[in-house]
N, C-alpha and C positions, 0 to 999 in steps of 0.2 A: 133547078132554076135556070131560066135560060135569059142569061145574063149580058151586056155588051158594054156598062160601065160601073163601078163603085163608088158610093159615095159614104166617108166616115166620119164621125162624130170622132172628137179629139178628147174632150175631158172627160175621164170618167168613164171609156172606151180602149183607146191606144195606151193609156195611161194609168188604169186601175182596177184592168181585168170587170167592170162591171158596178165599183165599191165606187158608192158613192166618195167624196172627196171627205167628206166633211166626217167621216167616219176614220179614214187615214190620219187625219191633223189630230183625231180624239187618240186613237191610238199612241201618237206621238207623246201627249198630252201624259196619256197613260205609262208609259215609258221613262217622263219626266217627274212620274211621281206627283203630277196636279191632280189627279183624281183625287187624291186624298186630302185635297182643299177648295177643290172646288164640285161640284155635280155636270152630270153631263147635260142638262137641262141649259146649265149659267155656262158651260161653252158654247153652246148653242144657239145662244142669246149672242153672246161675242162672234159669234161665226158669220151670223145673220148680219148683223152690225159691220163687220167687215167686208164683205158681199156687196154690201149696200153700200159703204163708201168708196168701194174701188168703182163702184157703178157711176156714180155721182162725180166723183173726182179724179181729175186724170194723175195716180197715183204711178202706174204703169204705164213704163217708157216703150216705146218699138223696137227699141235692143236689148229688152230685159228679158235674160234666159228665167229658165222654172226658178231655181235656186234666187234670182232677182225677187221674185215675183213673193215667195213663200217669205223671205225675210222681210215685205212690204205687210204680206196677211198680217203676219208674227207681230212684228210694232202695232196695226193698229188692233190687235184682240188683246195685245197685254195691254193699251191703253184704256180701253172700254174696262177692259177687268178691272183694271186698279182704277177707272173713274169711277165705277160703282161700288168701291169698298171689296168684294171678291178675292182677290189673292194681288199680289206681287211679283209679277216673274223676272226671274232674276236671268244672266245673258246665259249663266249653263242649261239652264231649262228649256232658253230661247235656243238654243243650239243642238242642243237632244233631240226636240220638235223637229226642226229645222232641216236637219241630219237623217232621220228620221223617215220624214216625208219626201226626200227627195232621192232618197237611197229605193225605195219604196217606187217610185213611180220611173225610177233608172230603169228599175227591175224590169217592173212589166212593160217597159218599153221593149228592154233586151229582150222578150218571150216575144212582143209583136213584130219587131222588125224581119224575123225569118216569113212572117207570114207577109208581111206588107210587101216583100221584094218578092215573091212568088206571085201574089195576086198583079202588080203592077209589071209584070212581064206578060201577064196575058189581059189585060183589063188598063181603060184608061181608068184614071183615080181622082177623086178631088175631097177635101176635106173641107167641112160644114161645121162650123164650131162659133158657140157662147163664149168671146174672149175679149180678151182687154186688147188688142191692137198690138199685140206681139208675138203670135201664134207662130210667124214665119222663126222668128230668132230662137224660139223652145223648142219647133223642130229642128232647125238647124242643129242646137246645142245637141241634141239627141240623136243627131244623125239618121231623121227619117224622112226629111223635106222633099229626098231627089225623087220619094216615090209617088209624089201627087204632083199632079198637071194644074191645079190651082188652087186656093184656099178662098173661100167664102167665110171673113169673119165678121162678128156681128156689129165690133166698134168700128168698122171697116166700112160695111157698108151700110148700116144704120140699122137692120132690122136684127130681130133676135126669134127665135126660136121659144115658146114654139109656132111664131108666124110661118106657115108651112113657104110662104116668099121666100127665103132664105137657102129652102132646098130647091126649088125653081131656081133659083140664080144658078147653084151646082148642077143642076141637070142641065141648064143652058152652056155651061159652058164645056160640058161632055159631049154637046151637040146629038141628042141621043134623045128618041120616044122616054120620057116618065116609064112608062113602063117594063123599058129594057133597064134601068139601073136598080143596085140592090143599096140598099141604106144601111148602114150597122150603125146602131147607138146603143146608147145604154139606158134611153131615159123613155116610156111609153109614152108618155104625155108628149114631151118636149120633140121626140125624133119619131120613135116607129108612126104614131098615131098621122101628124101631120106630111111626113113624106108614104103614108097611105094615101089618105087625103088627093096627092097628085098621081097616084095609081103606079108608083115605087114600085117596086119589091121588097122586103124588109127583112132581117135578124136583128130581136132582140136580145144584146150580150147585157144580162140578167145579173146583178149582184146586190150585195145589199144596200138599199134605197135611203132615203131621207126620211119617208114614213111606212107606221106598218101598212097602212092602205096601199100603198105601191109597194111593198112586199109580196103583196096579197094577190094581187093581177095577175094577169095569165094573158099566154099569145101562143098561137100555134107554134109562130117561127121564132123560138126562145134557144138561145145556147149561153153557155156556161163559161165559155174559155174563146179567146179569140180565135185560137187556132183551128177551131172549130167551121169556122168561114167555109175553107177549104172543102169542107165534105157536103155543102150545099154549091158549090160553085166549080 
């Protein structure tokens, strides 16, 4: 690839190797021993339900690190749970999840951050992400903020993804042809497709999805591991 800026996708990307999110909080869930009271179907329902009111409602602060953010999800899915009769979570359970899912996204941040200071040594960088208007303080908390030149977030600047707009704003502000930048996401629909669209570059970092239909897709430019970057670039 013959590349002259990057542009990344933050959730689900820098933070989960590829795996969908909502698949990590299940796991949690699994951990806490709610499988065995609830289905993954009726968390799924709770997941969706919370999604949609951190959308709706400014629930998330601009200085709420991850660990903020997950104890915000957690209250409103055990709320949904228990308003619809489903289970009761009690604070250990809440804290197992909780523990869980942030332990979890520490991780793979720790495996990203060698590659993120090697690419941002030879590449300018900017991050493109679906967020609640706190992106900068999660990086921060995580110690990977200094290696991007700006952030395009979506409460931020009104549009979301996959309006391909959003990666136009980050290719503007790399000052850079669309088609010298390469895009890493995790989502075909949501990233690779739309920063196609403006004649990108792309790597799809490929894990498992929200449905089997987007299991099922395929893309030439598919990797498995972030680290992986590097042998395309």
């Amino acid at each position: 690839m013959n590349v002259k800026g990057i542009i990344f996708d933050y959730g689900g990307t820098i933070d989960s190797r590829g795996v969908h999110w909502s698949e990590i909080i299940w796991q949690g869930y699994c951990k806490a021993h709610v499988d065995k009271l609830i289905t993954k179907e009726q968390f799924r329902q709770a997941y969706v339900h919370g999604e949609r009111e951190l959308a709706r409602v400014r629930h998330i602060l601009p200085g709420d690190n991850f660990l903020d953010i997950l104890v915000k999800k957690m209250s409103i899915q055990r709320a949904f749970l228990a308003a619809n009769g489903l289970v009761s979570l009690d604070q250990a359970q809440l804290s197992t999840i909780t523990s869980h899912c942030y332990e979890s996204a520490r991780a793979c941040i720790d495996e990203a951050r060698p590659v993120l200071a090697n690419l941002a040594e030879r590449y300018p960088m900017v991050l493109v992400s679906n967020f609640y208007g706190n992106v900068d303080a999660v990086l921060r908390d995580f110690d990977v903020r200094r290696y991007f030149r700006g952030i395009i977030e979506s409460a931020v600047v009104g549009v979301r993804k996959p309006n391909p707009t959003i990666f136009r704003l980050g290719v503007d502000v790399l000052e850079l042809d669309a088609s010298d930048v390469l895009v890493v996401g995790d989502s075909l629909r949501k990233d690779i497709l739309p920063a196609e669209s403006l004649g990108c570059q792309v790597l799809w970092l490929k894990g498992k999805g929200w449905t089997a239909d987007e299991d099922a897709q395929t893309h030439p430019n598919t990797i498995s591991r972030i680290a992986q970057v590097l042998d395309y670039v």
